[in-house]
MMTF fields as JSON, N, C-alpha, C and O atoms, coordinates in Angstrom:
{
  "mmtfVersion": "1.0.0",
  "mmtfProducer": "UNKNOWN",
  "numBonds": 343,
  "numAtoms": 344,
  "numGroups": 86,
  "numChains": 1,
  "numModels": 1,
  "chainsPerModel": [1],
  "groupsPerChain": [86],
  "chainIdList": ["A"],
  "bondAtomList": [4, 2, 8, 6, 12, 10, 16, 14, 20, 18, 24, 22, 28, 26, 32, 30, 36, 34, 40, 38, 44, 42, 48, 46, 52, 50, 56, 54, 60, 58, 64, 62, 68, 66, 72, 70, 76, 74, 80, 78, 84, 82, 88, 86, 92, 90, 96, 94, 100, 98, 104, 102, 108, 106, 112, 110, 116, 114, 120, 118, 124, 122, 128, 126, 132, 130, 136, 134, 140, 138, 144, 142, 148, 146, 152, 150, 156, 154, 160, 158, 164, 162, 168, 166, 172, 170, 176, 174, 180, 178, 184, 182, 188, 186, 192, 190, 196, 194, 200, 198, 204, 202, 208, 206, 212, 210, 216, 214, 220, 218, 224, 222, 228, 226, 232, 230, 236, 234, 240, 238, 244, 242, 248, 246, 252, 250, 256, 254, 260, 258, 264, 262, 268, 266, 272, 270, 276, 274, 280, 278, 284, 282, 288, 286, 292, 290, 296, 294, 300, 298, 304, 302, 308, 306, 312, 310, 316, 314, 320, 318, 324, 322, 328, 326, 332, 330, 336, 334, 340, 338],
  "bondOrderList": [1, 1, 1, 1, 1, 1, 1, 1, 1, 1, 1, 1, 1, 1, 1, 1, 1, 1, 1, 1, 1, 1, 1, 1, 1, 1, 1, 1, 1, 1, 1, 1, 1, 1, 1, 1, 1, 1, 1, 1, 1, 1, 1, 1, 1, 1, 1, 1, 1, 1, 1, 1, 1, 1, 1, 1, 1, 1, 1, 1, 1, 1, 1, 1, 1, 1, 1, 1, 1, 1, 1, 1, 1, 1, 1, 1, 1, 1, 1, 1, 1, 1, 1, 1, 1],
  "groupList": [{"groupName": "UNK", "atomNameList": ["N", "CA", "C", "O"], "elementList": ["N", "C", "C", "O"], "formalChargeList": [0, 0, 0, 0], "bondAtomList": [1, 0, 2, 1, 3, 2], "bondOrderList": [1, 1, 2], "singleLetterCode": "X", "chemCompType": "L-PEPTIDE LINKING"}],
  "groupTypeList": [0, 0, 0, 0, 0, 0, 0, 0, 0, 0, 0, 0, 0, 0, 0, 0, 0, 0, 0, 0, 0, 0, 0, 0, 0, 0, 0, 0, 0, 0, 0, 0, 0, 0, 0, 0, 0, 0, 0, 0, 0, 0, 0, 0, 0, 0, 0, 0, 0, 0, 0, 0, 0, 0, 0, 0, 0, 0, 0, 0, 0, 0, 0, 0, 0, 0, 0, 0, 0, 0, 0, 0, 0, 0, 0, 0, 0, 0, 0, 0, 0, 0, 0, 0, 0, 0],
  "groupIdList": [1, 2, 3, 4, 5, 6, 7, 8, 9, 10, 11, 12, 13, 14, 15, 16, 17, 18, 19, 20, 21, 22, 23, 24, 25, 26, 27, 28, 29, 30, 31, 32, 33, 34, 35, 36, 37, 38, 39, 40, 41, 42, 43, 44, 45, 46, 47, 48, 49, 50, 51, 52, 53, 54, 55, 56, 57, 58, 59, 60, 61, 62, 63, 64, 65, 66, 67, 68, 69, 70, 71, 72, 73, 74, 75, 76, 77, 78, 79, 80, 81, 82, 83, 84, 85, 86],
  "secStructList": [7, 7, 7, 7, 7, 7, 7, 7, 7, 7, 7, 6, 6, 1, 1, 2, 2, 2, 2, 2, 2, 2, 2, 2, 2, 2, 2, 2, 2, 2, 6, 7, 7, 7, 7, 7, 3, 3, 7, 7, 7, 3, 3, 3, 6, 6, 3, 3, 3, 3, 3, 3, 3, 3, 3, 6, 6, 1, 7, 3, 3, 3, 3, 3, 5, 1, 1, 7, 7, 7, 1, 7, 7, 5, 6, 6, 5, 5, 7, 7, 6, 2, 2, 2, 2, 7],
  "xCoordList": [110.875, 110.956, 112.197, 113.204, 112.398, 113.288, 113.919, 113.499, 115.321, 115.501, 117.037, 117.692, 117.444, 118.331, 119.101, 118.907, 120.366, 121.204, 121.532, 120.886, 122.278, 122.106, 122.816, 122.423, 124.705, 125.589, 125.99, 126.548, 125.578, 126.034, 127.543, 128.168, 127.881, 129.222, 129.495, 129.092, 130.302, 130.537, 131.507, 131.746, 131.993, 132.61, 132.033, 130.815, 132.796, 132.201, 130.926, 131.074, 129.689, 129.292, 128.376, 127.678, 128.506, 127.571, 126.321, 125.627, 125.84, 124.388, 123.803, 122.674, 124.651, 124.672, 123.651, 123.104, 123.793, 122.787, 121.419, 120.401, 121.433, 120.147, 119.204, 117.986, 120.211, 119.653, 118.803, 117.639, 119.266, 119.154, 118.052, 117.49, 117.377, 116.898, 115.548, 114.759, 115.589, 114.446, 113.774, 112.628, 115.154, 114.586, 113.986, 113.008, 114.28, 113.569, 112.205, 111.364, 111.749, 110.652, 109.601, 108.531, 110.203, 109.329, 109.09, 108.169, 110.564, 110.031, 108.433, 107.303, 108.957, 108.279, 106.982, 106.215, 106.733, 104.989, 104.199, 102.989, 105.41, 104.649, 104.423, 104.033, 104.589, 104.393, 105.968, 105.943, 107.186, 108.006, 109.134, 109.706, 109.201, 110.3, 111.46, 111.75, 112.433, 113.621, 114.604, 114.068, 115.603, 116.631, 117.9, 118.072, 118.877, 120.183, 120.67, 120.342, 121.588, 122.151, 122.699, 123.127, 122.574, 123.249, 124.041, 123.7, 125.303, 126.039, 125.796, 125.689, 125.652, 125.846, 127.4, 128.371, 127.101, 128.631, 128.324, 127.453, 128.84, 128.787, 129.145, 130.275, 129.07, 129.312, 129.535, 128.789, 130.693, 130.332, 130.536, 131.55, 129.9, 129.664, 130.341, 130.136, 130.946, 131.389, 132.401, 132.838, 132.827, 133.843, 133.442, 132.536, 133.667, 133.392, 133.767, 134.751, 133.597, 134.373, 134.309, 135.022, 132.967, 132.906, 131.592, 130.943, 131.57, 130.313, 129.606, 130.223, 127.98, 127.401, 126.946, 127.346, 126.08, 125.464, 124.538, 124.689, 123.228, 122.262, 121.524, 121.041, 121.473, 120.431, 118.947, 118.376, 118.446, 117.196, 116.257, 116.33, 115.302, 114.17, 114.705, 114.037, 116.38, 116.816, 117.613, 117.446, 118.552, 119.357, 120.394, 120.485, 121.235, 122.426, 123.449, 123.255, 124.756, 125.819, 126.727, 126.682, 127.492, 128.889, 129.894, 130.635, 129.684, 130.898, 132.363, 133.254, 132.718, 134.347, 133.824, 132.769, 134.854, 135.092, 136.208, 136.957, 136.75, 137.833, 138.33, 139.478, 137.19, 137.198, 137.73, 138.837, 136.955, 137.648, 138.364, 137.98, 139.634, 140.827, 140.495, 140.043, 140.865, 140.965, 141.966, 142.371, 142.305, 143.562, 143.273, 144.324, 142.365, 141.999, 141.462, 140.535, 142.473, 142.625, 142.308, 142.997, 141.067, 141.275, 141.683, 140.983, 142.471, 142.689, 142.986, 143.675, 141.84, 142.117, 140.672, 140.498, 139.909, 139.246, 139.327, 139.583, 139.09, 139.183, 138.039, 137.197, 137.966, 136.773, 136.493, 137.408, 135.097, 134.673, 134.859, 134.33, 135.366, 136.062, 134.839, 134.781, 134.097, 133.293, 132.413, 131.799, 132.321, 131.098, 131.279, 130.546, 132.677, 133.165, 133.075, 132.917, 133.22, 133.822, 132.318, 132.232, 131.487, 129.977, 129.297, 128.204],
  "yCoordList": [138.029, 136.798, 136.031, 136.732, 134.946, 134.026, 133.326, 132.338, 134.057, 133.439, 132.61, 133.135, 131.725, 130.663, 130.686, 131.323, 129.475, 129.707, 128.014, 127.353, 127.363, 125.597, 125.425, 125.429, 125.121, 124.603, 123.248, 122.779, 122.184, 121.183, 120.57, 120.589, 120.113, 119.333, 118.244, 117.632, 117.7, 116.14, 115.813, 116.567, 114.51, 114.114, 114.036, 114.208, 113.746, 114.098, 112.722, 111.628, 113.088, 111.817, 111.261, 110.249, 112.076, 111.606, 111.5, 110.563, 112.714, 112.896, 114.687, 115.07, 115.349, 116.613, 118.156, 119.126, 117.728, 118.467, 117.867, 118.551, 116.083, 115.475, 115.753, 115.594, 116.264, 116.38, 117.571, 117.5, 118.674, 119.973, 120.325, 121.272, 119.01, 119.613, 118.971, 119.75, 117.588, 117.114, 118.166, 118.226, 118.862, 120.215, 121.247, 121.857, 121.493, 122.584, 122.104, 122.906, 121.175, 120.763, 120.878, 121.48, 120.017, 119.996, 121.239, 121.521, 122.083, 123.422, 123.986, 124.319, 123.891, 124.327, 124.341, 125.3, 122.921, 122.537, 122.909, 123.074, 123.032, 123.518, 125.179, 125.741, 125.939, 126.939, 127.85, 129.055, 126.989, 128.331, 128.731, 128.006, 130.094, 130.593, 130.37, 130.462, 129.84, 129.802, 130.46, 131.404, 130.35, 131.308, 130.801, 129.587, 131.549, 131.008, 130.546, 131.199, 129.262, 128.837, 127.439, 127.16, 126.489, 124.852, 125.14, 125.757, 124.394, 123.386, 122.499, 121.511, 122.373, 120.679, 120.4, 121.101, 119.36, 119.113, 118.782, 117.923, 119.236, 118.875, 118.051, 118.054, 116.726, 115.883, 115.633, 116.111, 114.794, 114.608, 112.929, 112.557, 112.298, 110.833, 110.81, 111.525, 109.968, 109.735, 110.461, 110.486, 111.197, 112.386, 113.686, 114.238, 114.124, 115.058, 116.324, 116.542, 117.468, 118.722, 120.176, 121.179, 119.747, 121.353, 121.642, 120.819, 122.756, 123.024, 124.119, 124.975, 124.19, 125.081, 125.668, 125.192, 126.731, 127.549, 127.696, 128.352, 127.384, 127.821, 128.742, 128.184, 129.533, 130.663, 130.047, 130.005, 129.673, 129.583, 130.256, 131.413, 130.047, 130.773, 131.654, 132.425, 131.446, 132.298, 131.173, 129.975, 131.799, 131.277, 130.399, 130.377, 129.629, 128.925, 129.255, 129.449, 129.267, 129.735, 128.418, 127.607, 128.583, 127.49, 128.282, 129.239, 127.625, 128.381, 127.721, 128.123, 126.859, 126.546, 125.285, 124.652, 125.179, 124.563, 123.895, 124.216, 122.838, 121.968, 122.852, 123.23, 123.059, 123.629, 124.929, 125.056, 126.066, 127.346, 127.826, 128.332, 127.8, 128.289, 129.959, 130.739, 130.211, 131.375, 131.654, 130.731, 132.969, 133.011, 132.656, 132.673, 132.409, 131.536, 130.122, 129.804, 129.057, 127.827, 127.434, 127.828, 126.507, 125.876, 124.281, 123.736, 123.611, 122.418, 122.734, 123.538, 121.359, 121.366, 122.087, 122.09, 122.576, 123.263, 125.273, 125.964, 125.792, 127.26, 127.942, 127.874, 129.025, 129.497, 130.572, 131.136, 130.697, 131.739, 133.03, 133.005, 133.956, 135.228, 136.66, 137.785, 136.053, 136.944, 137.303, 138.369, 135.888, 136.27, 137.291, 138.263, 136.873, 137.81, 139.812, 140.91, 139.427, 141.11, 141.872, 143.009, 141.125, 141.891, 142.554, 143.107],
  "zCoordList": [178.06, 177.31, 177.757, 177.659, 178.164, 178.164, 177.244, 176.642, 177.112, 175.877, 176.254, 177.155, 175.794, 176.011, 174.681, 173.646, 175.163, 174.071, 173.943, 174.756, 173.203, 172.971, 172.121, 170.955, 172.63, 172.0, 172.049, 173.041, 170.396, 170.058, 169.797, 168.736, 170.855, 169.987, 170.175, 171.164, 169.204, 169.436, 168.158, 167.215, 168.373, 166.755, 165.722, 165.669, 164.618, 163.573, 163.375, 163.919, 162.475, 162.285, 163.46, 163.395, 164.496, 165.697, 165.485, 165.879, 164.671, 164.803, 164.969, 164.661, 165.395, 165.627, 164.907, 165.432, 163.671, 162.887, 162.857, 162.749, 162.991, 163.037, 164.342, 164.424, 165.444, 166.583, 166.461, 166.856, 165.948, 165.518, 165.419, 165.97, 164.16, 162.628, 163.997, 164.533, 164.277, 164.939, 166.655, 167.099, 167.22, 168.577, 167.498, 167.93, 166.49, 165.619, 165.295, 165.701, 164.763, 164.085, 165.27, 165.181, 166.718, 167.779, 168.669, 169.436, 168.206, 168.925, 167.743, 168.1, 166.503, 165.723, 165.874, 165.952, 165.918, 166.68, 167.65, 167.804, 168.44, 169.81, 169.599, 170.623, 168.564, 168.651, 169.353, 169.606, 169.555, 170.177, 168.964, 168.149, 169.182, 167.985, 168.726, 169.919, 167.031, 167.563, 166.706, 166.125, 166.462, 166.19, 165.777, 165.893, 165.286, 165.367, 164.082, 163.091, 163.909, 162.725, 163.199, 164.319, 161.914, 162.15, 160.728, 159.719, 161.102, 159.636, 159.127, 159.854, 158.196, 157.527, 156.63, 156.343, 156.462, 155.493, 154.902, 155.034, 153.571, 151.921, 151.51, 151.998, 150.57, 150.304, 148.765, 147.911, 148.47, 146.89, 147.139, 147.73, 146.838, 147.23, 149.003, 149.984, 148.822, 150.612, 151.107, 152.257, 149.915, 150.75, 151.507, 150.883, 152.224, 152.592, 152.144, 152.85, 151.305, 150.978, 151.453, 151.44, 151.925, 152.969, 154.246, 154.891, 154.253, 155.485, 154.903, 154.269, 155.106, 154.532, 156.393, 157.455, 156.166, 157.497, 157.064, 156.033, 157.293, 157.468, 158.58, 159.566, 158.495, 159.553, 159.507, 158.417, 160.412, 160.942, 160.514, 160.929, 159.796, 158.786, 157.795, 157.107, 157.745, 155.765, 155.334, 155.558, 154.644, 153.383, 153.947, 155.174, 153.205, 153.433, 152.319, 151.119, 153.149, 152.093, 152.488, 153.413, 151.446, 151.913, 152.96, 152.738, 154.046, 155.139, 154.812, 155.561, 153.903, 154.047, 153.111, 153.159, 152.332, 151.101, 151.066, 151.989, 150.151, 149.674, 148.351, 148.118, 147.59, 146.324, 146.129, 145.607, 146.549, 146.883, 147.596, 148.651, 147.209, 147.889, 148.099, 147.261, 149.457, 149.821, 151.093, 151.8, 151.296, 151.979, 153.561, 154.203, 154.18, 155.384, 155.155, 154.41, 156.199, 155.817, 157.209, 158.15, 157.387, 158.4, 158.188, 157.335, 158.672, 158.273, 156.827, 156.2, 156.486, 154.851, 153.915, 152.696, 154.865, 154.427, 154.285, 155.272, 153.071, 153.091, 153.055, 152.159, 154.641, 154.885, 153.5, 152.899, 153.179, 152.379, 153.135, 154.247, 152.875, 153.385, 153.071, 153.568, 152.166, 151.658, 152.595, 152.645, 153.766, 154.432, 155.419, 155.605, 156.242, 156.864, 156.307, 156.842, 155.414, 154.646, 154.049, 153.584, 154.181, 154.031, 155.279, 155.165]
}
């Protein structure tokens, strides 16, 4: 099986997760599985406060928050530590 790998980056606001969500849908159609995980950013009106992760056919957690302080800080956001420690 051929399997590949497909790292997005760019500034913030580009488009990046939209690009994502639309190679998923069309892989989707055509029948090919795909894999992996995208971010989004959380919003409370136009601010921005954190990033969630979604895994590709499961769940989404909040990956880093404004709100929950925890002892890893990136910027001004603090990663959830929990995820790491499971």
């Amino acid at each position: 099986m051929d399997s590949r790998r497909i790292i997005i980056t760019g500034r913030p606001g580009v488009g990046k997760t939209t690009l994502v969500m639309r190679v998923l849908e069309a892989l989707e159609r055509g029948g090919i599985a795909t894999g992996g995980f995208y971010t989004k950013e959380i919003r409370r009106g136009v601010q921005r406060v954190g990033f969630s992760l979604t895994v590709i056919g499961g769940p989404s957690v909040t990956l880093a928050s404004m709100d929950t302080p925890s002892k890893v800080r990136v910027g001004k956001y603090y990663l959830q530590q929990q995820l790491w420690e499971s």
